[in-house]
C-alpha positions as YAML, in Angstrom:
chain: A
units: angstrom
residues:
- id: 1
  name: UNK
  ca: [217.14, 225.43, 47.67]
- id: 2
  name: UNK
  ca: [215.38, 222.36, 45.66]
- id: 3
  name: UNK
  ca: [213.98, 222.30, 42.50]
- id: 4
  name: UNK
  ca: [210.68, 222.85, 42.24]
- id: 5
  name: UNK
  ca: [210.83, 219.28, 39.48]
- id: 6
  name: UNK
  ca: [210.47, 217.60, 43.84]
- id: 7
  name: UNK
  ca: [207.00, 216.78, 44.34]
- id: 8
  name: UNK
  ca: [206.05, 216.07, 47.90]
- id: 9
  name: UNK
  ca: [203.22, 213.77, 47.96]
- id: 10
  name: UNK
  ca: [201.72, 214.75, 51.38]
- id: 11
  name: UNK
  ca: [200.85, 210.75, 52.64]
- id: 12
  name: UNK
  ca: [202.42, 209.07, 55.29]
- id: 13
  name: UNK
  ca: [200.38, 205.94, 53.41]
- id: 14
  name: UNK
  ca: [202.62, 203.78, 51.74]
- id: 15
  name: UNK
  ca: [199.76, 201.98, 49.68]
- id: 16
  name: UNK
  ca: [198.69, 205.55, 48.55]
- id: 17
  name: UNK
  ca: [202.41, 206.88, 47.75]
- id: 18
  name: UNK
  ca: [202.88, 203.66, 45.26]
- id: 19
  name: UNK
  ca: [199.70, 204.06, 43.23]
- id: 20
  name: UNK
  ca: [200.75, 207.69, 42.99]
- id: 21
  name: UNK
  ca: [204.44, 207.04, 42.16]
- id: 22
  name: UNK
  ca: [203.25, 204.52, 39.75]
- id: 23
  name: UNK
  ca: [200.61, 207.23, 37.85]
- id: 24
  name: UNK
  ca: [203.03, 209.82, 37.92]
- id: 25
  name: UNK
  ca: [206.17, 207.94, 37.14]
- id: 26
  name: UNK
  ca: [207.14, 209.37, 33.42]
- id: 27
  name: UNK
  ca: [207.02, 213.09, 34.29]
- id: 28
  name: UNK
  ca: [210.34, 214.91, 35.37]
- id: 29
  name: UNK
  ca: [209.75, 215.28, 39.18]
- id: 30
  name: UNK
  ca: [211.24, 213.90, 42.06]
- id: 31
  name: UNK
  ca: [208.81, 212.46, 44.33]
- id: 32
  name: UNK
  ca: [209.13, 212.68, 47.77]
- id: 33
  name: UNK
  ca: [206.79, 212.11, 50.85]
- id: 34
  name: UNK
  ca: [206.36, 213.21, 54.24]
- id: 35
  name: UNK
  ca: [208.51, 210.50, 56.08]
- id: 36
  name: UNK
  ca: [211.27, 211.07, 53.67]
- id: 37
  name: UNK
  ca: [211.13, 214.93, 54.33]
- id: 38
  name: UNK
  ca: [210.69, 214.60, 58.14]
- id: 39
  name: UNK
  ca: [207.79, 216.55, 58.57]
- id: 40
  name: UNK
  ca: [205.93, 214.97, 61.34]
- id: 41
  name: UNK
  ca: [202.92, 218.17, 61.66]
- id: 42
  name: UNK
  ca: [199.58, 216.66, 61.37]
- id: 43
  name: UNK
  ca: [197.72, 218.62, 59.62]
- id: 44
  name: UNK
  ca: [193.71, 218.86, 60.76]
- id: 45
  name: UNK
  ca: [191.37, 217.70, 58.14]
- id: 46
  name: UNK
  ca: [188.06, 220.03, 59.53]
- id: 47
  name: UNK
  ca: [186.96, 220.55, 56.39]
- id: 48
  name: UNK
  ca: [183.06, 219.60, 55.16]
- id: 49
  name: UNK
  ca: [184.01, 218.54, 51.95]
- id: 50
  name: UNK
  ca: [186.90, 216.60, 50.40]
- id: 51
  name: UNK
  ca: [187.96, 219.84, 48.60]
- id: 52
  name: UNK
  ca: [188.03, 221.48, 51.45]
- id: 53
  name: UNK
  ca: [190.54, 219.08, 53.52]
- id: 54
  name: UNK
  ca: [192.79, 218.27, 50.11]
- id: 55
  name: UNK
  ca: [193.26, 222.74, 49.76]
- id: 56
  name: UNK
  ca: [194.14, 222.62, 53.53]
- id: 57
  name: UNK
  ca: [196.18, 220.18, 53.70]
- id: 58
  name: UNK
  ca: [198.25, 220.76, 49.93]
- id: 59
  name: UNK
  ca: [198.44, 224.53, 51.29]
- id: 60
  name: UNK
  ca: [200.01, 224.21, 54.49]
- id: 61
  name: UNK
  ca: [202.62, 221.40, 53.99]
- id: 62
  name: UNK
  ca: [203.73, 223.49, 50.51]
- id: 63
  name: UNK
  ca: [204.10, 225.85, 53.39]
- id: 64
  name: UNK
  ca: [206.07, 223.80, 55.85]
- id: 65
  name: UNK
  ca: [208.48, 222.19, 52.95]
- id: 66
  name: UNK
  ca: [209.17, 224.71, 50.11]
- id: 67
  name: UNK
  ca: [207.83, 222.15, 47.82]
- id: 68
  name: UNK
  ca: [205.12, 221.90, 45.34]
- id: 69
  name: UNK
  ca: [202.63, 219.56, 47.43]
- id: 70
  name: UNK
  ca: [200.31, 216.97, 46.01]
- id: 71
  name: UNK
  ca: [197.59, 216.18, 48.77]
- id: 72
  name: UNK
  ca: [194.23, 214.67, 48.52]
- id: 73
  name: UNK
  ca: [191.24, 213.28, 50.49]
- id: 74
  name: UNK
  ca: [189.14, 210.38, 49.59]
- id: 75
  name: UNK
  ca: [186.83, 208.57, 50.80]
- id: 76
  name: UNK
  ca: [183.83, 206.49, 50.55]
- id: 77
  name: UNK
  ca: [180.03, 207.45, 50.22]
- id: 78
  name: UNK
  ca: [177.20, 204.95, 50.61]
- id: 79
  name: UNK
  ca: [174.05, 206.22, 49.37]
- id: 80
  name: UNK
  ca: [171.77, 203.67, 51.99]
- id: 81
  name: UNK
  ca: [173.96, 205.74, 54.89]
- id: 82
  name: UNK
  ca: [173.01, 209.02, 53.52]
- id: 83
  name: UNK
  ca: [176.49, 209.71, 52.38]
- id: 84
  name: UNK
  ca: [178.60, 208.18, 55.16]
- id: 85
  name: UNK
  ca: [181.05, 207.69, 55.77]
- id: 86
  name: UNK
  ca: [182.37, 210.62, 53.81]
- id: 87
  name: UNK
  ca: [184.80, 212.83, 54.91]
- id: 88
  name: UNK
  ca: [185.48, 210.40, 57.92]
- id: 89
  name: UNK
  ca: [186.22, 207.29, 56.07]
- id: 90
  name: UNK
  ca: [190.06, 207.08, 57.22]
- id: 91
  name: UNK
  ca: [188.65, 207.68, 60.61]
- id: 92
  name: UNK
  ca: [185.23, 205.67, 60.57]
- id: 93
  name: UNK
  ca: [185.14, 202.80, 63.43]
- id: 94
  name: UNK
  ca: [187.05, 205.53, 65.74]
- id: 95
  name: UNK
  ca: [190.83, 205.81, 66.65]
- id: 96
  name: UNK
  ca: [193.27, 202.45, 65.96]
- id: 97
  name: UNK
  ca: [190.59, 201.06, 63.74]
- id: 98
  name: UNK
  ca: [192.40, 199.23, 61.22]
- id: 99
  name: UNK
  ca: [191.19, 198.72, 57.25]
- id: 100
  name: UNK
  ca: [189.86, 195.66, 58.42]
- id: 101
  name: UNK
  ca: [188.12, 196.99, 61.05]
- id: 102
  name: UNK
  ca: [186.38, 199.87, 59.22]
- id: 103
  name: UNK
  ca: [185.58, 197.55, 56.35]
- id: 104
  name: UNK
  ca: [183.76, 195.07, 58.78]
- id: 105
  name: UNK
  ca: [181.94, 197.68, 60.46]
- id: 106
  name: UNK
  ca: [180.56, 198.84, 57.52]
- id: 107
  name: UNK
  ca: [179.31, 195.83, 56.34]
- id: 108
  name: UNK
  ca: [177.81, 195.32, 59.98]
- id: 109
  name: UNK
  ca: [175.87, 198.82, 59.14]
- id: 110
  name: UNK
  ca: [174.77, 197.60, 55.54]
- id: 111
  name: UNK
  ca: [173.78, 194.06, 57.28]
- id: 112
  name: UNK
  ca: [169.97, 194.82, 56.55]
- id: 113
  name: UNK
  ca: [170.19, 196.77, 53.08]
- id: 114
  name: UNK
  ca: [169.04, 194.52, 50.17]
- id: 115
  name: UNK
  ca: [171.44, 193.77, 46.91]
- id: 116
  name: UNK
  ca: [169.99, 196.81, 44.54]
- id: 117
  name: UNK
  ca: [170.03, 198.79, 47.24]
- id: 118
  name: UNK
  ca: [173.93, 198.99, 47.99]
- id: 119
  name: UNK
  ca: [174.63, 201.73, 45.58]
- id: 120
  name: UNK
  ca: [178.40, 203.83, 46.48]
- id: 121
  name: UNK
  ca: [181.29, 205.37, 45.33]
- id: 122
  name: UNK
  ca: [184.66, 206.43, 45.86]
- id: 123
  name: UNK
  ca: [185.27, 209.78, 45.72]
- id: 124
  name: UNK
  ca: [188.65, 211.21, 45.36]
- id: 125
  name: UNK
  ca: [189.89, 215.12, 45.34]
- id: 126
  name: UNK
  ca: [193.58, 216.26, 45.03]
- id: 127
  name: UNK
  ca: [195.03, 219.88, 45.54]
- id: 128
  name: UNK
  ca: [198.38, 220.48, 44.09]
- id: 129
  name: UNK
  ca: [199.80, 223.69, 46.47]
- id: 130
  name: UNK
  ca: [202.85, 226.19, 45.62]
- id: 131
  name: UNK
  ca: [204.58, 227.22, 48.41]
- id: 132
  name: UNK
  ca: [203.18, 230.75, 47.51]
- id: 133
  name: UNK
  ca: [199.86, 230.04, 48.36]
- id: 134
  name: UNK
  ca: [198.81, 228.95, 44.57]
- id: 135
  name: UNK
  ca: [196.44, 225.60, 44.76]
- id: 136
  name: UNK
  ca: [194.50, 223.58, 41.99]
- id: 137
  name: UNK
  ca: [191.98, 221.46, 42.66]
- id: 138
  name: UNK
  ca: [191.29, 217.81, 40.11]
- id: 139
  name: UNK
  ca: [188.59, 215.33, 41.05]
- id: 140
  name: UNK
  ca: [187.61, 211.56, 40.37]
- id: 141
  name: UNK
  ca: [185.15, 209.12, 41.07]
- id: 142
  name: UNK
  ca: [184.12, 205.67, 40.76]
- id: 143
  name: UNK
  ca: [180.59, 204.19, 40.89]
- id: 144
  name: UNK
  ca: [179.91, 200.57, 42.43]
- id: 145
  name: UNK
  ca: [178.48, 198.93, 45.11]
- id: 146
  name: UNK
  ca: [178.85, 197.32, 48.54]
- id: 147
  name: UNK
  ca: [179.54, 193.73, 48.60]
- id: 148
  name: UNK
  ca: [177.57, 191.30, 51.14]
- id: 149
  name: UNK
  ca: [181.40, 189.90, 51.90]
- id: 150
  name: UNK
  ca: [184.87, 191.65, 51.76]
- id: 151
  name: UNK
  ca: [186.68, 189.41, 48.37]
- id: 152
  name: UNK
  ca: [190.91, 190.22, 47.40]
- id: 153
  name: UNK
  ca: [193.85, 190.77, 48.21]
- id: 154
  name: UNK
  ca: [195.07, 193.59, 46.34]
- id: 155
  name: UNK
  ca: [194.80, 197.19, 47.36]
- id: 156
  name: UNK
  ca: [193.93, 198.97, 50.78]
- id: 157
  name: UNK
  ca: [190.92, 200.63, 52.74]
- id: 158
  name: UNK
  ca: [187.88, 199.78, 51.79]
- id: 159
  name: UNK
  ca: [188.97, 198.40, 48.24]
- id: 160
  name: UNK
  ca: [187.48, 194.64, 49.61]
- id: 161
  name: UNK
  ca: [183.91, 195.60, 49.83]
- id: 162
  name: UNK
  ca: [183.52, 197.77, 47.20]
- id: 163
  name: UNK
  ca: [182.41, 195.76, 44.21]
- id: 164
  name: UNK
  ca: [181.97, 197.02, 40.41]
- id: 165
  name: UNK
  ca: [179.27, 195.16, 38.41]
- id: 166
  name: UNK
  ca: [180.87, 195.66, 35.38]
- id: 167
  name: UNK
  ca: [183.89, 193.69, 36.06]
- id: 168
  name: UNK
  ca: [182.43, 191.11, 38.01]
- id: 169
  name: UNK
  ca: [185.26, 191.90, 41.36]
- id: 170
  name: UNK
  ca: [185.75, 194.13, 43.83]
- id: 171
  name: UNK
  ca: [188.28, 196.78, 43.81]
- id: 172
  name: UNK
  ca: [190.81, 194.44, 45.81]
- id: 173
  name: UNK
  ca: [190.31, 192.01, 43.36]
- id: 174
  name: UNK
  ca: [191.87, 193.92, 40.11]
- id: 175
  name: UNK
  ca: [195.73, 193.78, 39.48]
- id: 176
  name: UNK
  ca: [197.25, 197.18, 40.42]
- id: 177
  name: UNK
  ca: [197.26, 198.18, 36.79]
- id: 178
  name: UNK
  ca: [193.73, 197.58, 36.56]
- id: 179
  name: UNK
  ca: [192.88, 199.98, 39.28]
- id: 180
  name: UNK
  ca: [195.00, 202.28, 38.37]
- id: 181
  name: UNK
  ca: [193.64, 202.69, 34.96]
- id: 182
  name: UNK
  ca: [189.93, 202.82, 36.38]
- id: 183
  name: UNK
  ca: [190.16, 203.80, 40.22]
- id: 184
  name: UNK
  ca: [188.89, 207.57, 41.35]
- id: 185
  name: UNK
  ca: [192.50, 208.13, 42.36]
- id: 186
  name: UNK
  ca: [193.70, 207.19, 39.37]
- id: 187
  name: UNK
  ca: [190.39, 209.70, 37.66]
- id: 188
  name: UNK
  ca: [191.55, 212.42, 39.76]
- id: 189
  name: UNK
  ca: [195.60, 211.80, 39.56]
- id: 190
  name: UNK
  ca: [195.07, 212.06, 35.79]
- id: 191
  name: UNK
  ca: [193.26, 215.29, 35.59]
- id: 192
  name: UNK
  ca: [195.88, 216.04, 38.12]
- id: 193
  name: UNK
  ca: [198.86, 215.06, 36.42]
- id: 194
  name: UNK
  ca: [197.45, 217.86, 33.54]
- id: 195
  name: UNK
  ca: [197.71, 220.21, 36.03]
- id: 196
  name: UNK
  ca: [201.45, 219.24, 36.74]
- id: 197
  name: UNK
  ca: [202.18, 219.22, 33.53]
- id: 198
  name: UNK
  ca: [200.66, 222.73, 32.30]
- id: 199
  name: UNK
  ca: [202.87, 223.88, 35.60]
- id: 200
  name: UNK
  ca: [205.92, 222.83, 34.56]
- id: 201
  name: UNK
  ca: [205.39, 224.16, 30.85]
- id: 202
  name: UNK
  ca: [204.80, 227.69, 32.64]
- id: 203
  name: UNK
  ca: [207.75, 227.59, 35.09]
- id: 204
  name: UNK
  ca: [210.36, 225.67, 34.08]
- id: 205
  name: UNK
  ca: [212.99, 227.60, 35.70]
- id: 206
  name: UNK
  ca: [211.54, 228.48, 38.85]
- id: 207
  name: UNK
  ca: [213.30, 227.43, 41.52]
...
């Protein structure tokens, strides 16, 4: 049987796994993912809220692996689109839709909305799941905008179009470390990491 010191981060996102390696690098756990592990179950995100997916996914692949589980949902809400696109921002523009093509389509919906009037944020929840059925929930956010034009190469998702005034870029346009330090992910992966780390003071010998 593993140690419970492997985390499985439950992504098949690469872009995702490395900001989370990178944020959680200097604790004692392994971290593993779900193409490393073989688990090839998709789990269904039905849930109305980002909580609600995060708990159901963390739950069921602590289930599936034996593993503490790390799982999240994110996403993007635009307050001129009444919240949208929400819990559906992975899977806004419909089924093969790349990054690019969300991103585009988005901008095609916020075509008419004024600068001043492009208020959003990202939004980020993360469950951390025992394979007991024990789950605790951390959440960050990150107030900006909607750019009129997608700007940078750094990052993933909708990170081109979402600017923040008080740098002057958009989230593709900050070095990793940058986003990392201010990014919701990086909010919630820090409250968390606490979580982790409170876990690991309780059990350390639990197998």
């Amino acid at each position: 049987m593993r140690s419970h010191r492997t985390l499985l981060i439950a992504t098949h996102n690469p872009g995702k796994l490395r900001e989370y390696r990178q944020l959680l690098r200097d604790l004692p756990l392994e971290i593993t993912d779900l193409d490393a592990e073989g688990i090839t179950e998709e789990i269904p995100e039905t849930g109305k809220t980002f909580a609600e997916n995060a708990i159901q996914k963390a739950t069921a692949y602590a289930r599936i692996s034996g593993l503490w589980t790390w799982a999240d949902d994110s996403g993007l809400e635009v307050d001129a689109l009444n919240g949208e696109p929400g819990v559906r921002s992975a899977r806004f523009g419909g089924p093969g839709a790349s990054d690019e093509d969300r991103y585009r389509l988005l901008l095609q919906r916020m075509a008419h909305v004024p600068p001043g009037q492009r208020s959003a944020r990202f939004r980020c929840v993360i469950a951390i799941a025992t394979p007991d059925g024990r789950v605790e929930v951390a959440e960050g956010r990150c107030e900006g905008e909607i750019a009129l034009a997608p700007r940078g190469a750094h990052g993933f998702g909708y990170d081109p179009v979402f600017y923040l005034p008080e740098w002057g870029k958009t989230m593709a346009e900050l070095s990793p470390e940058e986003k990392n330090r201010i990014s919701h992910r990086a909010r919630a992966a820090q409250a968390a990491r606490a979580i982790l780390e409170r876990m690991l003071r309780e059990r350390p010998d639990e197998d």
